[in-house]
C-alpha positions in Angstrom: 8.0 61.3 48.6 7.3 58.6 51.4 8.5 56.0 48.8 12.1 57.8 48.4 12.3 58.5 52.2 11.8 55.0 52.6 14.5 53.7 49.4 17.2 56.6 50.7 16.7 54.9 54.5 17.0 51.5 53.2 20.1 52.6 51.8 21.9 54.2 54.6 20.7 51.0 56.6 22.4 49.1 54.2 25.4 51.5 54.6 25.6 50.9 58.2 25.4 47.4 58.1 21.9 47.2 59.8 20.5 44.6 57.6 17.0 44.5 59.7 15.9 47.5 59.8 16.7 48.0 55.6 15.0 44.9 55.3 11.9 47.0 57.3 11.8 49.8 55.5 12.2 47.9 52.3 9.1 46.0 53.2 7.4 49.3 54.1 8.1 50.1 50.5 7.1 47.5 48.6 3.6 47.6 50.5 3.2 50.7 48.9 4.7 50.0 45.4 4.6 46.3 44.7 6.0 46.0 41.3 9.3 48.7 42.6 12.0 46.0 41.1 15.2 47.8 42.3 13.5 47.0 45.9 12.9 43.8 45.4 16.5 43.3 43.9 17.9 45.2 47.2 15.5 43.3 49.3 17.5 40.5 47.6 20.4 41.2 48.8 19.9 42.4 52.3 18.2 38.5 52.5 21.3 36.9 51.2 23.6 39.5 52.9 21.8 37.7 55.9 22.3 34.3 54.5 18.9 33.7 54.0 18.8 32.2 50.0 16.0 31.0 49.8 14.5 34.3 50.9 16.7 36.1 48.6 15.9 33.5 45.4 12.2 34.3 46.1 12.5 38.5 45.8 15.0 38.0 42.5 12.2 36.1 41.2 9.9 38.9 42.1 11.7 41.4 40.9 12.3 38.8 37.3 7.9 38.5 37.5 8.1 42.9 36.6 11.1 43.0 34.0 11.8 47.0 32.9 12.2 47.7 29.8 15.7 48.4 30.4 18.2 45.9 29.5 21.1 47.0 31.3 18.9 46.3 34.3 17.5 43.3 32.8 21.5 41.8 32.4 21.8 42.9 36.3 18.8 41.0 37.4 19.5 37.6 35.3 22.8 37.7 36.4 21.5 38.7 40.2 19.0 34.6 39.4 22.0 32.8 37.9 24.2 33.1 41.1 21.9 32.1 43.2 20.1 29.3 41.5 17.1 30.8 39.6 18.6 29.4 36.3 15.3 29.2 34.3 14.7 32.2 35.3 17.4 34.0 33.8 16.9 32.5 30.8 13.5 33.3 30.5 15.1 37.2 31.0 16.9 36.9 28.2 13.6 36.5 26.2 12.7 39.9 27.1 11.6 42.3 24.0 13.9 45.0 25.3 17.2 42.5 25.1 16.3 41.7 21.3 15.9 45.7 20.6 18.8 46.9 22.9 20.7 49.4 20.8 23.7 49.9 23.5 26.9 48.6 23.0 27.5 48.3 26.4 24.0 46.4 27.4 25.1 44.3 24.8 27.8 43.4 26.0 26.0 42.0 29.3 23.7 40.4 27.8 26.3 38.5 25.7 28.2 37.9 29.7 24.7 36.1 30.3 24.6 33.8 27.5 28.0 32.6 28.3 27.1 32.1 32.0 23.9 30.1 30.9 26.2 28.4 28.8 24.8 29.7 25.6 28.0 30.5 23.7 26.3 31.1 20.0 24.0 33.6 21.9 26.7 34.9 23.4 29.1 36.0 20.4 26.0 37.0 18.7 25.6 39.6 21.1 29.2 40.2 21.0 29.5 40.6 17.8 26.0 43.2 18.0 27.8 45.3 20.5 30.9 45.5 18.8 29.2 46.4 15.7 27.3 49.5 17.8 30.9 50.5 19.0 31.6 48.9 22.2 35.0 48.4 22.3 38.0 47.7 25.3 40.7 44.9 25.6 38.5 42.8 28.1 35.6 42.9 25.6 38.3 41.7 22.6 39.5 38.9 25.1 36.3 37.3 26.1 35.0 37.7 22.2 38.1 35.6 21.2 37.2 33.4 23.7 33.8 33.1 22.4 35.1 32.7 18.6 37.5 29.3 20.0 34.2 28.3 22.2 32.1 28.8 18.6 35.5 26.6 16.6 36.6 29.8 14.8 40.0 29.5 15.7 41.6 31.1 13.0 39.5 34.3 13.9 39.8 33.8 17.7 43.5 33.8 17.4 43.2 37.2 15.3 41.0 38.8 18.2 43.4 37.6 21.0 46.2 39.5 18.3 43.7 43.0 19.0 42.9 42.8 22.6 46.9 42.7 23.2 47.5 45.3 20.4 45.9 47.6 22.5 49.1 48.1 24.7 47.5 46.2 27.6 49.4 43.6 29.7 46.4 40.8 29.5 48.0 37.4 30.7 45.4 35.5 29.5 45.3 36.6 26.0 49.0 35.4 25.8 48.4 32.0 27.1 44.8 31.5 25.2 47.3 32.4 22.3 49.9 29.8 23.2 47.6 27.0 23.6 45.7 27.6 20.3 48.3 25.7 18.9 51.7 24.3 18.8 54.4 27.0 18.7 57.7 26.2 16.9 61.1 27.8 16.7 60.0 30.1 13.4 56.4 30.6 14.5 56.1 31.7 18.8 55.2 34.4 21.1 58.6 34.6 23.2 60.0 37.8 22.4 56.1 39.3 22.9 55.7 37.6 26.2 59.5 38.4 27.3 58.6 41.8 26.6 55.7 41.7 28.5 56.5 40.3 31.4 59.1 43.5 31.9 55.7 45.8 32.0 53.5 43.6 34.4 52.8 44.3 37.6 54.7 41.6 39.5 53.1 39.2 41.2 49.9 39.9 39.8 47.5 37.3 38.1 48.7 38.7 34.7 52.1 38.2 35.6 51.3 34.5 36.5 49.2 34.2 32.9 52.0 35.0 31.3 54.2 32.4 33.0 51.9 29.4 32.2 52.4 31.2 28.7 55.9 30.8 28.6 55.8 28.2 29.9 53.5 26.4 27.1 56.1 28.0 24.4 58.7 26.5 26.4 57.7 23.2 26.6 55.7 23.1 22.6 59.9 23.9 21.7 61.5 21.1 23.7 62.8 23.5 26.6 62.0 21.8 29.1 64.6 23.6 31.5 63.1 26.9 31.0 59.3 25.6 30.5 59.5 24.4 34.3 60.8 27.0 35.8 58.5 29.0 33.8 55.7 27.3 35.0 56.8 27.1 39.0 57.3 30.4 38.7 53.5 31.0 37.8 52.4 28.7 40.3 54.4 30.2 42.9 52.4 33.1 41.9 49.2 32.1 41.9 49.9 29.7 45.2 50.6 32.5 47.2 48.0 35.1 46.1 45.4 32.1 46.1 46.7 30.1 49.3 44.6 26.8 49.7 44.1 25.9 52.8 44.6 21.4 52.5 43.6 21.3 56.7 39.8 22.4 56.0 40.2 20.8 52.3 40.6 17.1 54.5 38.1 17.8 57.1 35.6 18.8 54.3 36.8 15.4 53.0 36.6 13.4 56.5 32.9 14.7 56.9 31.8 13.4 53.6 33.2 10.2 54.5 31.5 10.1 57.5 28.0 10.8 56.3 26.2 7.9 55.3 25.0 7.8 51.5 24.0 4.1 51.0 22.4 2.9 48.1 18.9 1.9 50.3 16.5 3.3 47.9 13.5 1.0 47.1 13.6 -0.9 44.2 10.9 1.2 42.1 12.6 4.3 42.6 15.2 3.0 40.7 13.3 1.4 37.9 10.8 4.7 37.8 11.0 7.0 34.8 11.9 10.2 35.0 9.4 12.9 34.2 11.1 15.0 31.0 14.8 15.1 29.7 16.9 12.4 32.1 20.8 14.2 32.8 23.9 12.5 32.4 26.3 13.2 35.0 30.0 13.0 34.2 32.7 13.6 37.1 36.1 13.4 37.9 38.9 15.3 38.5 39.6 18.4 36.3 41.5 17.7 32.9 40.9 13.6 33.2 39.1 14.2 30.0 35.7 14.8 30.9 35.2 17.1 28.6 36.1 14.6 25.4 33.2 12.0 26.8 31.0 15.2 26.3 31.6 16.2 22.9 31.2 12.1 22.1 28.5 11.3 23.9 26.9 14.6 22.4 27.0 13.3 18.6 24.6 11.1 19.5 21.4 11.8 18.3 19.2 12.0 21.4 21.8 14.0 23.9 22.3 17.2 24.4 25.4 18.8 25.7 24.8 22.3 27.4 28.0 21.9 29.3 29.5 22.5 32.4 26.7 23.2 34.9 26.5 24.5 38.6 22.9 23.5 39.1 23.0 20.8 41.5 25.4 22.1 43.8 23.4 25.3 43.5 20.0 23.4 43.8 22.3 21.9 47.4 22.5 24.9 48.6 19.0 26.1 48.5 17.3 22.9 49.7 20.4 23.6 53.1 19.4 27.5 52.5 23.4 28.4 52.4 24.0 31.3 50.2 27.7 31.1 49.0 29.7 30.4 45.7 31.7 27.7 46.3 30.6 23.7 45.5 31.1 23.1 49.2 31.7 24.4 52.7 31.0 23.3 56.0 28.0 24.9 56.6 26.2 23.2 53.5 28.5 19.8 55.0 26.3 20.5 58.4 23.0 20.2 57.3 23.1 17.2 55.2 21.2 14.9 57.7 18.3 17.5 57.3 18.3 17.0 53.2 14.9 16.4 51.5 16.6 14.4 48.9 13.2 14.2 46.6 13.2 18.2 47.2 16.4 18.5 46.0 16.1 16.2 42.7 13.0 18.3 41.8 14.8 21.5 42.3 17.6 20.4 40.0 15.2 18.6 37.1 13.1 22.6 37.3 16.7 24.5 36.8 18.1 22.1 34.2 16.1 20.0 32.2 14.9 23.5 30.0 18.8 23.0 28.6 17.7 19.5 26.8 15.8 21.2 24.4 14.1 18.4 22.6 16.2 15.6 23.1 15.5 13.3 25.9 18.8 13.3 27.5 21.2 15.6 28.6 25.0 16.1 30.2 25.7 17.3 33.1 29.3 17.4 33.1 30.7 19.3 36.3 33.7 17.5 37.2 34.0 18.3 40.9 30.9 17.2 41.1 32.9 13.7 42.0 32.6 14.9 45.6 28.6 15.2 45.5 28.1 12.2 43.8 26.1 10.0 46.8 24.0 13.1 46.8 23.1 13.0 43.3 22.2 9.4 43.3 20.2 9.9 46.2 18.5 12.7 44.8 18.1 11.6 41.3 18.0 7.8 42.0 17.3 7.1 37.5 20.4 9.6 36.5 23.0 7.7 34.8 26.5 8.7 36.9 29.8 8.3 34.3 33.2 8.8 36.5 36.4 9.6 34.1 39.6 8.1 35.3 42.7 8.8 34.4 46.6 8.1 35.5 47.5 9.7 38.8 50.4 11.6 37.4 49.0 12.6 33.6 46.0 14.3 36.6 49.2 15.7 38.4 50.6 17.5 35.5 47.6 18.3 33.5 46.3 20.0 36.3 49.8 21.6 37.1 49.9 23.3 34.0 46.4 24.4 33.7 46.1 27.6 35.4 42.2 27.4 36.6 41.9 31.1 37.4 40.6 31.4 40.9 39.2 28.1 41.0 40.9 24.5 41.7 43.2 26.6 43.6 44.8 23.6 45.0 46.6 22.9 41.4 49.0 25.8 42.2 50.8 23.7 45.1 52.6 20.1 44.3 51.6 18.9 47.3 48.5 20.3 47.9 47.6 18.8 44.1 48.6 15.4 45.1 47.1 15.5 48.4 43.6 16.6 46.8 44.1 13.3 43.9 44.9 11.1 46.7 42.0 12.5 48.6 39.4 12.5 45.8 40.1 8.4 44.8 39.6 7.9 48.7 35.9 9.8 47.6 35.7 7.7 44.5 36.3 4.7 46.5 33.9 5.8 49.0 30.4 6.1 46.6 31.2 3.2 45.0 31.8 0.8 48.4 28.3 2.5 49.3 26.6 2.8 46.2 27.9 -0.9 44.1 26.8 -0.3 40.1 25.7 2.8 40.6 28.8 4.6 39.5 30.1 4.0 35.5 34.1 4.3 35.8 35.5 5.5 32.0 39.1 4.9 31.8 41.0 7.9 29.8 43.5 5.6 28.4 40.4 3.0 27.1 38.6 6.0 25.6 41.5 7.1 23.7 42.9 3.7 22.6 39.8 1.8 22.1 36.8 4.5 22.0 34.5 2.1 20.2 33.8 -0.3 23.0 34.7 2.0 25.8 31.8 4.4 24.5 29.1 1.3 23.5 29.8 0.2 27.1 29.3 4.5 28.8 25.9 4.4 26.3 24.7 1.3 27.3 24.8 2.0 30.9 23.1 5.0 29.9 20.2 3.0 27.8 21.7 3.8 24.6 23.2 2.3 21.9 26.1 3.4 20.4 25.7 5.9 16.7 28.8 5.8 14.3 28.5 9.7 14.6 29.5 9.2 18.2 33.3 8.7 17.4 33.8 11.4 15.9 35.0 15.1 17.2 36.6 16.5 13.9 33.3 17.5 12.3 31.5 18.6 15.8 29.5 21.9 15.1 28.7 22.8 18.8 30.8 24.9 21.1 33.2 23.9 23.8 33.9 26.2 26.3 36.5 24.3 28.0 40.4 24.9 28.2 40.8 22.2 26.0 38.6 23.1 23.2 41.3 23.6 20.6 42.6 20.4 21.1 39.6 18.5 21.4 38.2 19.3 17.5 41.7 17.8 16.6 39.8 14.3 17.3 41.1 11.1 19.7 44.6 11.2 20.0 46.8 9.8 22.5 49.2 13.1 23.4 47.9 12.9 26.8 49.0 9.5 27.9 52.2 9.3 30.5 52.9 12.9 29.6 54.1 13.5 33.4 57.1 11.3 32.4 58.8 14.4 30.6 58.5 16.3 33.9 59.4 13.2 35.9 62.1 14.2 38.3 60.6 17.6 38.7 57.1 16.0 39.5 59.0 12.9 41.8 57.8 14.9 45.2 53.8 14.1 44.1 54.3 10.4 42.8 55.5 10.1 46.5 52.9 11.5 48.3 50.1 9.5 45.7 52.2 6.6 46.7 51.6 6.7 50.5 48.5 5.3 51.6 45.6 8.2 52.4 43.3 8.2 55.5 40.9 10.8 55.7 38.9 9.9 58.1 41.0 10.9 61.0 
């Protein structure tokens, strides 16, 4: 009865917004029932409701050392660890007994949401597929399965699943454009009647009524209308713009401040030459759609990397070593405390959350592409990490991005000027690291990969300390997932669509090819 007194006071604490004294009672509680895991998970929270994440990380992992046999609350607590960092940890969750028994449809269905987090996608819609099988069963859950099936390259049966989720009488946006971009519509064989329909029962203004823009949008232009595919797409931007407003004044001082901070390429010679202990990563940035993702899949046919594929881990393992709980890459609170950086700390923190995701091979990708604006960080950190930097044309990045509709994040591609401001700002960045850090940084030119892939890859693997594999030029025959908006396109093979593709928006676009043609000081 003192234990419940104490749980139900914690509570109305927490209720009341008096994070200390929960924080006491939960103490009290857990000194009288150390293995109570929904008190360590609360405890959890009241530390990182406080901002404290290290101190939350350490009670997560707590509560992760005394697993129930529940796997509902086994999904809650890996999911708690992979927010905040504890990435082997949640994967060693998902080795739990009770996840490989779970009879519910609906635990199954987290679990799977796990997988895909860790980045586990054959995991994932195995556990999809379970759930379904025990019942489980709701438009969302058909959405994020197709997903899974086009992550897995079943893309005749993802497109089928996308067909369900929206047969359920739902409004998804997303499901329409995941169904336009699966592949190129034509004038016998589109979705424009079912999208025109839709868009009279949306809520307007809403996220699905943007969706369903971009996917008229992508109809549009895949039929040559280009009149009706742009105003289509500014209509969905316009949405998104305003119920995701980006701020470009912060944006530039969080750009100024990384300018200002000195990264220079001062390590000692052995540091350099020193092997790394276990799997080394291979770090690929850039901007979004500059075709990161396609150096991933080819560097991944080679025989001794692996490709896990986008991971949060370093700016996650940043955040911990600053101890600044929050989501995004970067804010100015992390941006404050990076005089105070234990570099060595930090490299160690990322090899202990990451390196499990090599498997056996001794080399794995790390492809993040904002990562571009930690990338001093990461070569101070992890001075033997090979750094590849994907470049493409200023205005393919303008359109590509444009037309990609990112969700809630890159919320800067939903503005034409606050796009072309961010691409001026991040070759300022580019420009930076490598002034600082000269060799460190591999640039890989879009247009050389697709037009000459066999020496533009040789030369990305030798600066790597490989050599190139006649497996490596090839994307047709790739058997592992790719969770990326382009993962249709990219088990078509090397093509060159993508190059000058802003010229068929060119007037419309004209506003951004000004602003990237003014010259950018972010410093001031």
């Amino acid at each position: 009865m003192r234990s419940e007194r104490l749980w139900q006071r914690a509570q109305q604490y927490i209720a009341d917004d008096q994070l200390d004294a929960a924080q006491v009672s939960l103490q009290s509680l857990l000194q009288r029932d150390p293995v109570n895991v929904q008190a360590h998970m609360l405890l959890s929270s009241v530390a990182l409701g406080r901002g404290q994440l290290r101190e939350g990380c350490a009670h997560a992992l707590d509560a992760a050392r005394h697993l129930p046999d529940d796997p509902e609350q086994i999904a809650v607590i890996a999911h708690c660890l992979f927010r905040i960092g504890e990435t082997r940890a949640a994967h060693t969750c998902m080795a739990h007994a009770a996840v490989h028994t779970c009879q519910s449809g609906s635990a199954l269905n987290q679990i799977a949401h796990i997988h895909q987090l860790l980045g586990d996608h054959p995991q994932a819609l195995q556990f999809m597929n379970l759930a379904l099988a025990r019942g489980f069963d709701n438009p969302e859950f058909r959405y994020f399965r197709a997903l899974q099936l086009q992550f897995n390259g079943h893309l005749p049966e993802a497109e089928a699943e996308m067909d369900k989720a929206l047969d359920h009488g739902t409004t998804i946006g997303r499901a329409s454009l995941a169904l336009a971009r699966m592949h190129r519509q034509n004038h016998d064989n589109n979705h424009l009647e079912m999208i025109a329909s839709r868009l009279n029962q949306v809520a307007q203004g809403s996220e699905d009524h943007a969706a369903l823009e971009f996917a008229r949008y992508q109809e549009f232009d895949d039929l040559d209308n280009r009149e009706q595919a742009w105003l289509a797409l500014s209509q969905g931007n316009a949405i998104m713009h305003k119920h995701l407003p980006h701020d470009i004044e912060q944006e530039r001082l969080l750009f100024r401040e990384l300018l200002q901070f000195k990264i220079t390429d001062d390590l000692p010679s052995a540091a350099k030459r020193a092997t790394m202990s276990g799997p080394t990563p291979v770090f690929i940035l850039g901007m979004p759609r500059s075709g990161t993702t396609l150096l991933e899949q080819l560097l991944g046919n080679h025989s001794r990397i692996a490709t896990p594929g986008e991971l949060p881990d370093f700016p996650k393992q940043l955040r911990w070593v600053t101890n600044q709980h929050g989501a995004g890459l970067l804010d100015p609170s992390v941006l404050e405390s990076l005089q105070d950086i234990d570099f060595a700390q930090l490299g160690q923190r990322y090899l202990q959350q990451s390196q499990w995701r090599a498997g056996d091979q001794p080399f794995y990708i790390d492809k993040l592409p904002a990562n571009f604006m930690l990338a001093g960080l990461i070569h101070r950190a992890l001075p033997q990490a090979p750094i590849l930097h994907m470049v493409r044309d200023s205005m393919d990045l303008v359109y590509s991005n444009l037309r990609a509709f990112f969700g809630d994040s890159s919320i800067y591609s939903y503005d034409l000027e606050a796009l072309a401001r961010h691409i001026s700002r991040y070759h300022a960045l580019m420009q930076h690291w490598h002034q600082t850090m000269p060799g460190v940084i591999h640039d890989v030119g879009y247009a050389d990969l697709v037009i000459h892939p066999e020496p533009t890859l040789r030369h990305a693997l030798e600066y790597c300390g490989l050599e190139l594999e006649p497996a490596c030029l090839d994307t047709t025959h790739a058997v592992r997932p790719v969770a990326t908006l382009s993962s249709p396109q990219i088990r078509e093979g090397i093509h060159q669509r993508g190059l000058g593709g802003w010229r068929r928006y060119a007037e419309q676009l004209e506003p951004a090819r000004v602003i990237l043609n003014q010259p950018v000081d972010i410093r001031n």
